[in-house]
ZALOPA-652310 format. One record per residue: residue number from 0; x, y, z negated of N, C-alpha, C, O, CB in turn. Coordinates in steps of 0.2 Angstrom, whole numbers, padded with zeros to 4 digits. Glycine has a CB too. Example, Ala and Ser with C-alpha at 12.3 -4.5 7.8 and 13.67 -1.06 7.14 Angstrom:
{rec 0; {0066; -0028; -0039}; {0062; -0022; -0039}; {0066; -0016; -0039}; {0071; -0017; -0042}; {0057; -0022; -0045}},
{rec 1; {0064; -0011; -0035}; {0068; -0005; -0036}; {0064; 0000; -0039}; {0067; 0006; -0040}; {0070; -0003; -0029}},
END
This chain:
{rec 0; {0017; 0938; -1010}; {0011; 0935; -1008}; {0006; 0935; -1013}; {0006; 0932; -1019}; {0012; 0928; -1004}},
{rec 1; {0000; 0938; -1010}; {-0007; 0935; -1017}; {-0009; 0928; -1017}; {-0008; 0924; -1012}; {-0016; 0939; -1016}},
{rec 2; {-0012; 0927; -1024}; {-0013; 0920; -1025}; {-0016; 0920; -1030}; {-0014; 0918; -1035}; {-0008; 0916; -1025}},
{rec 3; {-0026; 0922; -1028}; {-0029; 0923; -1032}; {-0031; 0917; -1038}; {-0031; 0911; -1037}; {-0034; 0925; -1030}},
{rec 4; {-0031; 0920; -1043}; {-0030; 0912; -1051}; {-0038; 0908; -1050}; {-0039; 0903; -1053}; {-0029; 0918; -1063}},
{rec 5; {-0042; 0911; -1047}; {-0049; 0910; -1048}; {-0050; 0904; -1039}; {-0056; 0901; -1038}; {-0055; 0920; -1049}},
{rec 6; {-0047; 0904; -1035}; {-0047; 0899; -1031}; {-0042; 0893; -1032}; {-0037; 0892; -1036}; {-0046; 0902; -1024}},
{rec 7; {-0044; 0889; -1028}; {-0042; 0880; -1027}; {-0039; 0881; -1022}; {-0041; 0885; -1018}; {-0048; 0874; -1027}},
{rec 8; {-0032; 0877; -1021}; {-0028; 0877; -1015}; {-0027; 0871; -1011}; {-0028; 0865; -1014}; {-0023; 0879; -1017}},
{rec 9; {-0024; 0871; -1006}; {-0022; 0862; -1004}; {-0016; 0865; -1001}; {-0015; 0871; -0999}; {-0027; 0857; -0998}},
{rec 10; {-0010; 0856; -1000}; {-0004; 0860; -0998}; {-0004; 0860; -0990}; {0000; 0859; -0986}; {0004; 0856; -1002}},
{rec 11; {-0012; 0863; -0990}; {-0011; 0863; -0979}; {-0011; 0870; -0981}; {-0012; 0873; -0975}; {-0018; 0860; -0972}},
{rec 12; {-0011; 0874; -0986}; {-0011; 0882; -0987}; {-0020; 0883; -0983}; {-0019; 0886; -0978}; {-0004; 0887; -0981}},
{rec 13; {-0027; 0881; -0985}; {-0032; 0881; -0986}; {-0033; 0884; -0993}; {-0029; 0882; -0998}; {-0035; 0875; -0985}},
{rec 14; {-0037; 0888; -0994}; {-0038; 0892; -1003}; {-0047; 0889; -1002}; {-0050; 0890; -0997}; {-0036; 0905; -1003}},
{rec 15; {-0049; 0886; -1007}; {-0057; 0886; -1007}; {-0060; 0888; -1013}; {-0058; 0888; -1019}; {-0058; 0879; -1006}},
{rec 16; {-0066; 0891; -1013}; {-0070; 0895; -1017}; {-0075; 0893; -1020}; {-0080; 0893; -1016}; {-0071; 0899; -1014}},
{rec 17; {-0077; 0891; -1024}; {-0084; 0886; -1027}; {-0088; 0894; -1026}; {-0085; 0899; -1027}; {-0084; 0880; -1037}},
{rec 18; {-0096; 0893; -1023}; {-0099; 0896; -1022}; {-0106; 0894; -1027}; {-0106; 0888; -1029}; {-0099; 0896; -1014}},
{rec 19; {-0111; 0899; -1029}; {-0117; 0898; -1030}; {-0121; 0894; -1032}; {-0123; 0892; -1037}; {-0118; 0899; -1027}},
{rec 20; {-0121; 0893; -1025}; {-0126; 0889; -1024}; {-0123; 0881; -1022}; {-0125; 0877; -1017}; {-0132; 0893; -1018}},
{rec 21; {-0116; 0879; -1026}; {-0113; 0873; -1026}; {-0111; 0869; -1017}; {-0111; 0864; -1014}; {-0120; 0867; -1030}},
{rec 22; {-0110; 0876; -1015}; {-0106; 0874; -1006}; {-0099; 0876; -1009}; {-0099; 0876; -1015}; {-0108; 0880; -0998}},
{rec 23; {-0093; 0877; -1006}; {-0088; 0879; -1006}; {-0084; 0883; -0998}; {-0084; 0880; -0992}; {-0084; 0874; -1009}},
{rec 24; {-0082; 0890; -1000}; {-0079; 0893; -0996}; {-0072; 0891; -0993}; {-0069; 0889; -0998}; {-0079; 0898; -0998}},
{rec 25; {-0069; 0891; -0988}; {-0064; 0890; -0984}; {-0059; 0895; -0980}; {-0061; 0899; -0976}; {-0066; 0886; -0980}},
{rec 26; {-0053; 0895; -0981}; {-0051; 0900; -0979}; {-0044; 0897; -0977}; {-0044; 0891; -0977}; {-0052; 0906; -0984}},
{rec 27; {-0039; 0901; -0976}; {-0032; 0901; -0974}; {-0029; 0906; -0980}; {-0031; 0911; -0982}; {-0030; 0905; -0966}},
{rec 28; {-0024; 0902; -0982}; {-0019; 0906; -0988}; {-0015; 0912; -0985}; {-0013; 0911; -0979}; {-0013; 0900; -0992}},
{rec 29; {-0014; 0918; -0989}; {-0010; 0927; -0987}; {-0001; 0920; -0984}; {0003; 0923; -0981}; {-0008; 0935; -1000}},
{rec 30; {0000; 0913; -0987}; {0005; 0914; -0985}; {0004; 0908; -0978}; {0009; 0907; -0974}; {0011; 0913; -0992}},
{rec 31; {-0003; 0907; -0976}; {-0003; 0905; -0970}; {-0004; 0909; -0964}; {-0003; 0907; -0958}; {-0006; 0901; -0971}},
{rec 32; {-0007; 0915; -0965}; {-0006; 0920; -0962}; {0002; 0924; -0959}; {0004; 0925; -0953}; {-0010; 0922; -0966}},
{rec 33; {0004; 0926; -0965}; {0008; 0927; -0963}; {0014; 0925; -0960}; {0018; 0929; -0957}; {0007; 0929; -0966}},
{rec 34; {0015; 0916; -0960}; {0019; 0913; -0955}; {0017; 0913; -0948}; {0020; 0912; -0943}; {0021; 0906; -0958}},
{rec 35; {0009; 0913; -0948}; {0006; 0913; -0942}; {0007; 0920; -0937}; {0008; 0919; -0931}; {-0002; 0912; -0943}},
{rec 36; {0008; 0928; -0940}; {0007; 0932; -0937}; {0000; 0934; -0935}; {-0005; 0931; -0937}; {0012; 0931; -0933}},
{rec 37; {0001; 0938; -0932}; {-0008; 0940; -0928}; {-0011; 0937; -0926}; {-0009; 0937; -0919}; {-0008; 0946; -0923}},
{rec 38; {-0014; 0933; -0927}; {-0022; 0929; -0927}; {-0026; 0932; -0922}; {-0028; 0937; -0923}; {-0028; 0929; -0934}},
{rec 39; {-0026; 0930; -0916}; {-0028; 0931; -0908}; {-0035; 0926; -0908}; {-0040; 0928; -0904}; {-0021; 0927; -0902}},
{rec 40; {-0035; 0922; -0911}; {-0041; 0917; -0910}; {-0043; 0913; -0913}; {-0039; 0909; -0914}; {-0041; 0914; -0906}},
{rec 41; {-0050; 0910; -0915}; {-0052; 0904; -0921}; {-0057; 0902; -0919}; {-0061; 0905; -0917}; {-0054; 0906; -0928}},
{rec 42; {-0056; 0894; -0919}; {-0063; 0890; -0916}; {-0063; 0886; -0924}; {-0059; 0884; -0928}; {-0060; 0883; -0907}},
{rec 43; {-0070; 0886; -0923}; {-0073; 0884; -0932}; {-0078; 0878; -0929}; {-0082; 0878; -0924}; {-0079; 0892; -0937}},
{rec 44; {-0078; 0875; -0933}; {-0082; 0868; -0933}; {-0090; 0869; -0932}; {-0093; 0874; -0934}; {-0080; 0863; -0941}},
{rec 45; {-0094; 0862; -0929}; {-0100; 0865; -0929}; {-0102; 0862; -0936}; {-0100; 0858; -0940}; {-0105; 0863; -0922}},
{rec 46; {-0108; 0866; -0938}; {-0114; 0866; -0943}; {-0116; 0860; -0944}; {-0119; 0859; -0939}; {-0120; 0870; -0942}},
{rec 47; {-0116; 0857; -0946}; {-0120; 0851; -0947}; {-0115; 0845; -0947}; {-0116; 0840; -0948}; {-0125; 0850; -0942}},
{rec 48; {-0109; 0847; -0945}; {-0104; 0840; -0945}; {-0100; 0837; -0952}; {-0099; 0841; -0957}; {-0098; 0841; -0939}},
{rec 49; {-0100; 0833; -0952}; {-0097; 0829; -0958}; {-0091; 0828; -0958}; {-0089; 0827; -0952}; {-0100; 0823; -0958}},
{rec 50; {-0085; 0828; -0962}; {-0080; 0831; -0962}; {-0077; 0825; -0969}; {-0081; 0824; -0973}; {-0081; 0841; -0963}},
{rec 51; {-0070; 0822; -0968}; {-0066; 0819; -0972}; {-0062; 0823; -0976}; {-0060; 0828; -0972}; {-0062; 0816; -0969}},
{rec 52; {-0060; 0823; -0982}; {-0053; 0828; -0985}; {-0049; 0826; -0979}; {-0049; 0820; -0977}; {-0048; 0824; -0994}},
{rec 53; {-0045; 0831; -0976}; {-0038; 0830; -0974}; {-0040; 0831; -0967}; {-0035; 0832; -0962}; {-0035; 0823; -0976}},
{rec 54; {-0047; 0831; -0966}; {-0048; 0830; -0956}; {-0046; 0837; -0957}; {-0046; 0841; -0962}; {-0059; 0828; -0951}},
{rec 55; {-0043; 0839; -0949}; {-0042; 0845; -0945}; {-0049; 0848; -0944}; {-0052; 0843; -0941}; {-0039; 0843; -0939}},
{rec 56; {-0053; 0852; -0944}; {-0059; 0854; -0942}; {-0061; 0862; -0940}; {-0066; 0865; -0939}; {-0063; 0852; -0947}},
{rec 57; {-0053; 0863; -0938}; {-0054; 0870; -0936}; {-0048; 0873; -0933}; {-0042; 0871; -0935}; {-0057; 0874; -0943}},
{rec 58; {-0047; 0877; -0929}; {-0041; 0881; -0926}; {-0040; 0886; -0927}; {-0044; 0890; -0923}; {-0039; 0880; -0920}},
{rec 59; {-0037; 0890; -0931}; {-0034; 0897; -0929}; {-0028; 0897; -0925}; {-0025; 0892; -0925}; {-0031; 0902; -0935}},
{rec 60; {-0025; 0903; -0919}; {-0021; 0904; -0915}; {-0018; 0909; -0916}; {-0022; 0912; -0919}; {-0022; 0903; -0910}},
{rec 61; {-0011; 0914; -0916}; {-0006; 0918; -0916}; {-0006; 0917; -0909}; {-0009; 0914; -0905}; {0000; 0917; -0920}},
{rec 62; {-0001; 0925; -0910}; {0003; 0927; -0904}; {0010; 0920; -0906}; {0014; 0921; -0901}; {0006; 0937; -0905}},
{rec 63; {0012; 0916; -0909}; {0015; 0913; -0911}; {0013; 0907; -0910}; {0017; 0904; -0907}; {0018; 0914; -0914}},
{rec 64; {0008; 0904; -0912}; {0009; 0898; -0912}; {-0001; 0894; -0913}; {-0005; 0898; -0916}; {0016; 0897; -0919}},
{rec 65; {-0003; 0889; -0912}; {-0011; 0887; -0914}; {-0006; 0883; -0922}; {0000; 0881; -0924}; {-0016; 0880; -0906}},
{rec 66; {-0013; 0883; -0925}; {-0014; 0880; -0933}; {-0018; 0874; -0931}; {-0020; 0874; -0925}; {-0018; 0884; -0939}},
{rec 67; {-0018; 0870; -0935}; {-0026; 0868; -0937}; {-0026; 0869; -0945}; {-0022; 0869; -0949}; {-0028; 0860; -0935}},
{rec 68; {-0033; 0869; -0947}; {-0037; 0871; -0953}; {-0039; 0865; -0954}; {-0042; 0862; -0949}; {-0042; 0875; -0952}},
{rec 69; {-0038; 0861; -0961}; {-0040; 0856; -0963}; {-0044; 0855; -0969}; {-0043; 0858; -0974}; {-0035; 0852; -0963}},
{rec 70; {-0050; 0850; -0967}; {-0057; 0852; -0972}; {-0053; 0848; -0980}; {-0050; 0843; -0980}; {-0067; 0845; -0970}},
{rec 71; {-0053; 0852; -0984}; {-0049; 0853; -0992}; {-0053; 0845; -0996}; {-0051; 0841; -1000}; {-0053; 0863; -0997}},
{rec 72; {-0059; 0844; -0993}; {-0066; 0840; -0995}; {-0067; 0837; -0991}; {-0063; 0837; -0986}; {-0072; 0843; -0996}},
{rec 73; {-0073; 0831; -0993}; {-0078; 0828; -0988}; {-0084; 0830; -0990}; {-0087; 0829; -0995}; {-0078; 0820; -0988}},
{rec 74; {-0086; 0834; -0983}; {-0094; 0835; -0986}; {-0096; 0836; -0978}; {-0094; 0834; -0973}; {-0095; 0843; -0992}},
{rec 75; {-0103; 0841; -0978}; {-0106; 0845; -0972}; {-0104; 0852; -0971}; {-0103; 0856; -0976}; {-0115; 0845; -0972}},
{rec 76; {-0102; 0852; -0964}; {-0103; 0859; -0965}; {-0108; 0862; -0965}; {-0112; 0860; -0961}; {-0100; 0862; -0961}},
{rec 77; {-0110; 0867; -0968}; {-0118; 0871; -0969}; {-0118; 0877; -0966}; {-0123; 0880; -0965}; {-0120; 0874; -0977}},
{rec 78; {-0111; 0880; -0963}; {-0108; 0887; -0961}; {-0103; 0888; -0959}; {-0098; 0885; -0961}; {-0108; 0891; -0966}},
{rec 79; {-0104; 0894; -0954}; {-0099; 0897; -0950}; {-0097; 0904; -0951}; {-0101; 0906; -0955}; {-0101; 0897; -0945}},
{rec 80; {-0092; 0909; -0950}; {-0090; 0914; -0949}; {-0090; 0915; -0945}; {-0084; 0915; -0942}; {-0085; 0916; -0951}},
{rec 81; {-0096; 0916; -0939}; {-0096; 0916; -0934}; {-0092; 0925; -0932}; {-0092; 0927; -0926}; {-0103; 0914; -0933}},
{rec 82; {-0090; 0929; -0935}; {-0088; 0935; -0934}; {-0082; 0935; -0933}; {-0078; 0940; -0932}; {-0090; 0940; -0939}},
{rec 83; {-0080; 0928; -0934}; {-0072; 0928; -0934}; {-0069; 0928; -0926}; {-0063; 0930; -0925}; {-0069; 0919; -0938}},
{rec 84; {-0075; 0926; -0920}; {-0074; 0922; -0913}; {-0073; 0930; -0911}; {-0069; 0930; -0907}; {-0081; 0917; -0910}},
{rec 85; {-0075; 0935; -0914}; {-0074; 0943; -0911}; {-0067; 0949; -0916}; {-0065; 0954; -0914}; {-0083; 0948; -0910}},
{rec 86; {-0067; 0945; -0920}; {-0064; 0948; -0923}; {-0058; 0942; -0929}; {-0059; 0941; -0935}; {-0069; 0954; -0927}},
{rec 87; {-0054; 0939; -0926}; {-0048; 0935; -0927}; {-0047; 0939; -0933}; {-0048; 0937; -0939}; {-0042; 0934; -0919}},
{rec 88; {-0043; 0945; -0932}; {-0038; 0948; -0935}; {-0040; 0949; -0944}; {-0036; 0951; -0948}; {-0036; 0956; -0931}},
{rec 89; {-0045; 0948; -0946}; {-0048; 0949; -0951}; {-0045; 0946; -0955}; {-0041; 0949; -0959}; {-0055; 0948; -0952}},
{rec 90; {-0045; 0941; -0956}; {-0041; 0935; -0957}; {-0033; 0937; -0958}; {-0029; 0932; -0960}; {-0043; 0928; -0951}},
{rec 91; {-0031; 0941; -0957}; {-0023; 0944; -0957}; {-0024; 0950; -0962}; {-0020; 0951; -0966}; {-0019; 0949; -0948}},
{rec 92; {-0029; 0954; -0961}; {-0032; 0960; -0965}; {-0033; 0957; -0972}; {-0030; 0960; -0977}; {-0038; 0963; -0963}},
{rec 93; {-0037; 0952; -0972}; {-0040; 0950; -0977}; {-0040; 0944; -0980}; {-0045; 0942; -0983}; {-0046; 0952; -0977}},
{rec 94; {-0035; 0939; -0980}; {-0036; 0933; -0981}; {-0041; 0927; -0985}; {-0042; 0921; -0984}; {-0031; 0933; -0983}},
{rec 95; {-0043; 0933; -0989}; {-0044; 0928; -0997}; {-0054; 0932; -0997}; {-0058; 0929; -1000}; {-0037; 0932; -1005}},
{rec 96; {-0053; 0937; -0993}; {-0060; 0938; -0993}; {-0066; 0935; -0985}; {-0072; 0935; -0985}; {-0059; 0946; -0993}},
{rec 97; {-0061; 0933; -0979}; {-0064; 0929; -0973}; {-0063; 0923; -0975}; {-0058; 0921; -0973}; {-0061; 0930; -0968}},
{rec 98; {-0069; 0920; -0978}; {-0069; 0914; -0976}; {-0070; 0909; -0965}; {-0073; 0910; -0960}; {-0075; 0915; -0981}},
{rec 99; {-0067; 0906; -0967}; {-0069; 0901; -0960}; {-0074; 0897; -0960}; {-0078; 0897; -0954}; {-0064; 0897; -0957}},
{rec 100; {-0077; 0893; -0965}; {-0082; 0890; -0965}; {-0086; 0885; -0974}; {-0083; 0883; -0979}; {-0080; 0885; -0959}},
{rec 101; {-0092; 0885; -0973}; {-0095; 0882; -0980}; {-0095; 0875; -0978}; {-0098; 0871; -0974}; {-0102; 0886; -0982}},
{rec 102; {-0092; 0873; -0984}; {-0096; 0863; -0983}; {-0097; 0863; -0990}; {-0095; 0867; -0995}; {-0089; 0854; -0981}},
{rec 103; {-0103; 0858; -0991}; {-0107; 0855; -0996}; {-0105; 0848; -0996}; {-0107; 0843; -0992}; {-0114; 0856; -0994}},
{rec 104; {-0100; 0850; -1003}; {-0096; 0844; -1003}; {-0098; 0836; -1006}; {-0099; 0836; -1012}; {-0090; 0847; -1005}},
{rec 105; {-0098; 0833; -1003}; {-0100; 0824; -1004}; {-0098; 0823; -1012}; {-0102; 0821; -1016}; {-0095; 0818; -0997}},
{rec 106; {-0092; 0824; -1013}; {-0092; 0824; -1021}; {-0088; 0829; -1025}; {-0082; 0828; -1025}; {-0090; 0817; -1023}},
{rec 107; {-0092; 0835; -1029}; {-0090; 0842; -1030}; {-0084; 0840; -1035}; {-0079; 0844; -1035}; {-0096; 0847; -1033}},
{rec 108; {-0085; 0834; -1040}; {-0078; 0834; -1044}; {-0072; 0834; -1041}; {-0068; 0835; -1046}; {-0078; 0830; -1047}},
{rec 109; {-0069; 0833; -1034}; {-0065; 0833; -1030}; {-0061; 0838; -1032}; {-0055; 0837; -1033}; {-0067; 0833; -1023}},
{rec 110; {-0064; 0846; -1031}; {-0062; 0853; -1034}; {-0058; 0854; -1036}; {-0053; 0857; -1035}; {-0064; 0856; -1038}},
{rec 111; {-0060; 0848; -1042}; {-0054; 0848; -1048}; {-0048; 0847; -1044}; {-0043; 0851; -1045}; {-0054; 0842; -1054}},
{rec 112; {-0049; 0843; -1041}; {-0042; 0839; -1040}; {-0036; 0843; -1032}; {-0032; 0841; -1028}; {-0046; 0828; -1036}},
{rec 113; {-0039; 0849; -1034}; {-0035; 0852; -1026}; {-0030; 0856; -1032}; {-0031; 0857; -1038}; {-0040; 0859; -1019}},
{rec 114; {-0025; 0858; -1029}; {-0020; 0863; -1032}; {-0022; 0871; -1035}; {-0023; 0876; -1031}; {-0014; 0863; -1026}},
{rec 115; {-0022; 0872; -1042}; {-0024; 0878; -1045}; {-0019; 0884; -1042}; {-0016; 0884; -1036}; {-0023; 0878; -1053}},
{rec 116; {-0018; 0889; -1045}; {-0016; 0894; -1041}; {-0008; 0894; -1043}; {-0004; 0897; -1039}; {-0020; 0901; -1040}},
{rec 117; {-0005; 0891; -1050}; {-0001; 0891; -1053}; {0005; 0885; -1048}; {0011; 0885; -1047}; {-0004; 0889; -1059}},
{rec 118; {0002; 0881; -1047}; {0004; 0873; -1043}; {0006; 0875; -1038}; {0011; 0873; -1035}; {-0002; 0866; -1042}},
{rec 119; {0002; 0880; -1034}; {0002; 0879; -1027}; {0007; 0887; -1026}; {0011; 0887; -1021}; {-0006; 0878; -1023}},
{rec 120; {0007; 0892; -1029}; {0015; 0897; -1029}; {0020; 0894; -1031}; {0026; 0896; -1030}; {0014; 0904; -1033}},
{rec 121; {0020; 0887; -1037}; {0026; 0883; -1037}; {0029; 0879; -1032}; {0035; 0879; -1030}; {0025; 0879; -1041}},
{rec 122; {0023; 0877; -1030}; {0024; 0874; -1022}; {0027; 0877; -1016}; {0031; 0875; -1013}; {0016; 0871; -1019}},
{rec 123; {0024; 0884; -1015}; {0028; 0888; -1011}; {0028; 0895; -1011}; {0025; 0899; -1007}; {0028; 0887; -1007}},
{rec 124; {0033; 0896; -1016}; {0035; 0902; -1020}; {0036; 0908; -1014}; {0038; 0914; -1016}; {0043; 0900; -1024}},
END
């Protein structure tokens, strides 16, 4: 399984990306995918909502089983992958390059505090 050294992890298998312009990307980890199977379907949070570490704020679905996606942060969401609602399976193709959504997180030093990429293939090898 990949597990890029340059993303932040959480142990809900969420991989997050510090962006630019001080948002962070969201995604599903290669090894949450892969327990899920083929990604049939993704309902993503709306824009503008405000979001706890740890809230649920999003669903991907399999031929196996629904997830939920839990915000890594507390912040806003700023952004959607809205290309995900027609095309699910990207997210099986590409894990680490589909993002699900951007929040502008309430307090950015949090970052630190999610699991590197070392911690979290310890965590589950």
């Amino acid at each position: 399984m990949k597990t890029p050294d340059e993303l932040r992890y959480t142990n809900t298998h969420e991989w997050v990306r510090k962006e630019a312009d001080g948002t962070v990307s969201v995604g599903i980890t290669d090894h949450a995918q892969d327990a899920l199977g083929e990604l049939v379907y993704v309902e993503l949070p709306v824009v503008g909502k405000l979001v706890l570490g740890g809230d649920a704020c999003a669903v991907v679905e399999s031929v196996k089983a629904a997830s939920d996606v839990y915000a890594p942060l507390a912040g806003e969401v700023v952004a959607v992958n809205g290309a995900l609602k027609e095309a699910p399976g990207e997210l099986n193709k590409d894990p680490y390059g589909t993002w699900l959504f951007r929040l502008k997180p309430a307090a950015p030093a949090d970052l630190s505090k999610l699991l590197d990429a070392g911690a979290y293939k310890k965590a589950f090898p």
